[in-house]
C-alpha positions as CSV (number, residue, x, y, z in Angstrom):
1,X,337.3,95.8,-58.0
2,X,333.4,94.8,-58.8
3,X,332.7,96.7,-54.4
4,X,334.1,100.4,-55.9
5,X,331.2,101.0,-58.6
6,X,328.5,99.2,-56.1
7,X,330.2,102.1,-53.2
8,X,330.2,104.6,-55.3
9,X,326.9,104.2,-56.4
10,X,325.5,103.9,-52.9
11,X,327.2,106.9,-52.1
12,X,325.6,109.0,-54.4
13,X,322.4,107.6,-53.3
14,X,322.7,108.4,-49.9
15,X,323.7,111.5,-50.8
16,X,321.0,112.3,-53.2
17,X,318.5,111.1,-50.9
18,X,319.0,114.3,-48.5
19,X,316.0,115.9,-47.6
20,X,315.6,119.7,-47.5
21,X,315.5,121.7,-44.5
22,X,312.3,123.2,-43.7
23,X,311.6,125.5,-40.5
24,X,308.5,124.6,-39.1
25,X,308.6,127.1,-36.2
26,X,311.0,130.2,-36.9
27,X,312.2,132.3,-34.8
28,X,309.5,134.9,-33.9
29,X,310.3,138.2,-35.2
30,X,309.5,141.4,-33.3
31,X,307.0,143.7,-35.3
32,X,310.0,146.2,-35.6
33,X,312.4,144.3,-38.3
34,X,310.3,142.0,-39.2
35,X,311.0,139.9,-42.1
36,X,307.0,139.1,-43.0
37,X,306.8,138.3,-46.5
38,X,309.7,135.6,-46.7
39,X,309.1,134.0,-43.2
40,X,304.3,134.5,-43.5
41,X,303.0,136.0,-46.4
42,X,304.6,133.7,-48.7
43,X,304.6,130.6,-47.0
44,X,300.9,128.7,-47.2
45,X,302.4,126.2,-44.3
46,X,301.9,129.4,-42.3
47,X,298.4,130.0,-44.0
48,X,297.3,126.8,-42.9
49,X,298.2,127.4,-39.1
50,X,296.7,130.8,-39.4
51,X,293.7,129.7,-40.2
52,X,293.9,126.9,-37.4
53,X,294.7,129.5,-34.9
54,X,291.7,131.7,-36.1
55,X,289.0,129.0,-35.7
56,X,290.8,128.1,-32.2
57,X,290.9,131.7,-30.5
58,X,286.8,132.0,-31.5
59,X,288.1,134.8,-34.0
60,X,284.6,133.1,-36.2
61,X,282.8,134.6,-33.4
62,X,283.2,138.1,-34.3
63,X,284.3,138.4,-37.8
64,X,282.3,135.9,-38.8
65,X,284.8,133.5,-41.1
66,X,286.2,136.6,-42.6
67,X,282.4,138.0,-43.2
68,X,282.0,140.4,-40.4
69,X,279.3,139.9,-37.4
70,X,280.3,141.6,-34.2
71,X,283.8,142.2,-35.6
72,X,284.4,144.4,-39.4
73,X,284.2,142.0,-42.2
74,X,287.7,140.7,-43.4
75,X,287.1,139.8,-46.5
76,X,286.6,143.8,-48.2
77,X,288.6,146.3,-49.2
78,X,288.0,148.6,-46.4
79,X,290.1,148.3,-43.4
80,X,289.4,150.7,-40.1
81,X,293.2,150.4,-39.1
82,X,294.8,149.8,-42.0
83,X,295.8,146.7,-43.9
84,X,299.8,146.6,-43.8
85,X,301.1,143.8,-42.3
86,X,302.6,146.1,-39.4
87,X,298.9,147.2,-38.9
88,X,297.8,144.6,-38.9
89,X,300.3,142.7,-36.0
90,X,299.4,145.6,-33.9
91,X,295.6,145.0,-33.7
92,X,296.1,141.7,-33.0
93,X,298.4,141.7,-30.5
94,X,297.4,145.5,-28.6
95,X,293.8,145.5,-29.1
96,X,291.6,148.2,-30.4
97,X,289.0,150.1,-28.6
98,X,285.4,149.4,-29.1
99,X,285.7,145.6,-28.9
100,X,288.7,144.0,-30.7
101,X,290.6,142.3,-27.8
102,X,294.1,141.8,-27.0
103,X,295.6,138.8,-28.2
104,X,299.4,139.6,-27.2
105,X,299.5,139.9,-23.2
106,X,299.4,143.8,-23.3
107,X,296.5,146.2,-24.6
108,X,297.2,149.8,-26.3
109,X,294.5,151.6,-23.9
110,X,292.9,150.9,-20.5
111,X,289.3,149.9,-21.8
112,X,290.7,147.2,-24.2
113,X,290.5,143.6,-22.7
114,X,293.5,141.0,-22.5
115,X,292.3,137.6,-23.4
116,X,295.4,135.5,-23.7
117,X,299.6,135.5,-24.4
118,X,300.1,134.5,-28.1
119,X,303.6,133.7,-29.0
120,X,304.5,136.8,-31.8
121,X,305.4,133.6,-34.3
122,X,301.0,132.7,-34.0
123,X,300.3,136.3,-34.2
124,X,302.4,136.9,-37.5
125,X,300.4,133.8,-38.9
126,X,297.4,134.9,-38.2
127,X,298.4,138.2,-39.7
128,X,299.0,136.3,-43.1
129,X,295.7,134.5,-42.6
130,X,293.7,137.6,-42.2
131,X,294.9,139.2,-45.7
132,X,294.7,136.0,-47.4
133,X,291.2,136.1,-46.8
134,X,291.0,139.5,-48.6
135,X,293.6,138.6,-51.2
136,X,296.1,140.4,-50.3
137,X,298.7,137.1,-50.0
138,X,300.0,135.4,-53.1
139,X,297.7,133.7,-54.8
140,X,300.7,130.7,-55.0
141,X,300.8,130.6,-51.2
142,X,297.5,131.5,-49.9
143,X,295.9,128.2,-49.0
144,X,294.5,126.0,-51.9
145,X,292.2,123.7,-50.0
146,X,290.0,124.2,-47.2
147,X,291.6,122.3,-44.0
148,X,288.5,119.8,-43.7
149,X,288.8,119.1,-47.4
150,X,285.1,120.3,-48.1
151,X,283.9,120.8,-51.6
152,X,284.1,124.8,-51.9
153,X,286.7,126.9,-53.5
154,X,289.6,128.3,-51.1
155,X,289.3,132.1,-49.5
156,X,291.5,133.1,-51.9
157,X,289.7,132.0,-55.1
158,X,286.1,133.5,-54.6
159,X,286.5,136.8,-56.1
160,X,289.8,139.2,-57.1
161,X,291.4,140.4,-54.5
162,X,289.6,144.2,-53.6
163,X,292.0,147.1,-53.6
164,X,292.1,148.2,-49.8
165,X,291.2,151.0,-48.5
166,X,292.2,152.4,-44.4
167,X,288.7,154.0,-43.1
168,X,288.6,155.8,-40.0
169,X,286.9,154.1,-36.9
170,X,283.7,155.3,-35.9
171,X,283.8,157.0,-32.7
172,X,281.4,156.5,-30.3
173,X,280.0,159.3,-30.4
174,X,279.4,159.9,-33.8
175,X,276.3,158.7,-36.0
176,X,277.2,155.5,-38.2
177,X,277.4,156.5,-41.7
């Protein structure tokens, strides 16, 4: 009689002590139905590898840690091909002419160069990476600490987040403005 209260409270122990399912890697999503804000935008797991991946495939090299260099600055409101998450995917992974490479196996025009085969799941995380740095993610997901734990506020945190804007790409041909 005293081993059914001792059972029954080990049972709801173990019970209680279930952990919760996380998905560490889901299933990519093609960029047509795409479900981006559950599965990137709001997630700052996927944030964190963003950023990873953006310090590992030399992104720094051109935009500069969101600043702009080589590359247009990532941390403004203006945005040559537009900042939608879509728009965004498609840069990444296609390329744009006058020197953003392609990231996903296949570029959108012969002149653009091919510099690797990202899984679409990396791509999507970068995606959210890139418009946290503008603040255009959740301020409740976007990263809260820098990954080496250095003593400076988070992307997210420097200034409000810009309204963005879509500017056309300079041609060329044509005189810079």
């Amino acid at each position: 009689m005293r081993r059914s209260p001792l059972l029954l409270l080990a049972a709801l122990a173990f019970v209680g002590c279930q952990r919760e399912d996380r998905e560490f890697h889901p299933v990519p999503p093609s960029s047509e139905n795409v479900q981006y804000p559950e599965d990137y935008e709001g997630n700052a797991y996927s944030h964190s590898e963003g950023r990873q991946l953006f310090q590992a495939m030399n992104c720094n090299g051109c935009h500069a840690d969101g600043g702009g260099a080589i590359g247009p600055a990532l941390m403004d409101e203006k945005w040559v091909y537009g900042f939608q998450p879509k728009q965004i995917f498609e840069t990444i992974a296609h390329g744009r002419p006058n020197g953003m490479p392609s990231f996903g196996g296949k570029a959108s025009a012969p002149e653009i160069n091919v510099v690797g085969r990202l899984p679409e799941s990396q791509i999507w995380k970068l995606v959210g990476y890139v418009r946290s740095l503008s603040g255009l993610a959740p301020s409740n997901a976007a990263n809260g600490r820098d990954d080496h734990m250095w003593r400076r506020p988070p992307e997210h945190t420097i200034r409000p987040p810009p309204k963005p804007v879509v500017e056309p790409p300079v041609d060329a041909g044509d005189k810079p403005r």
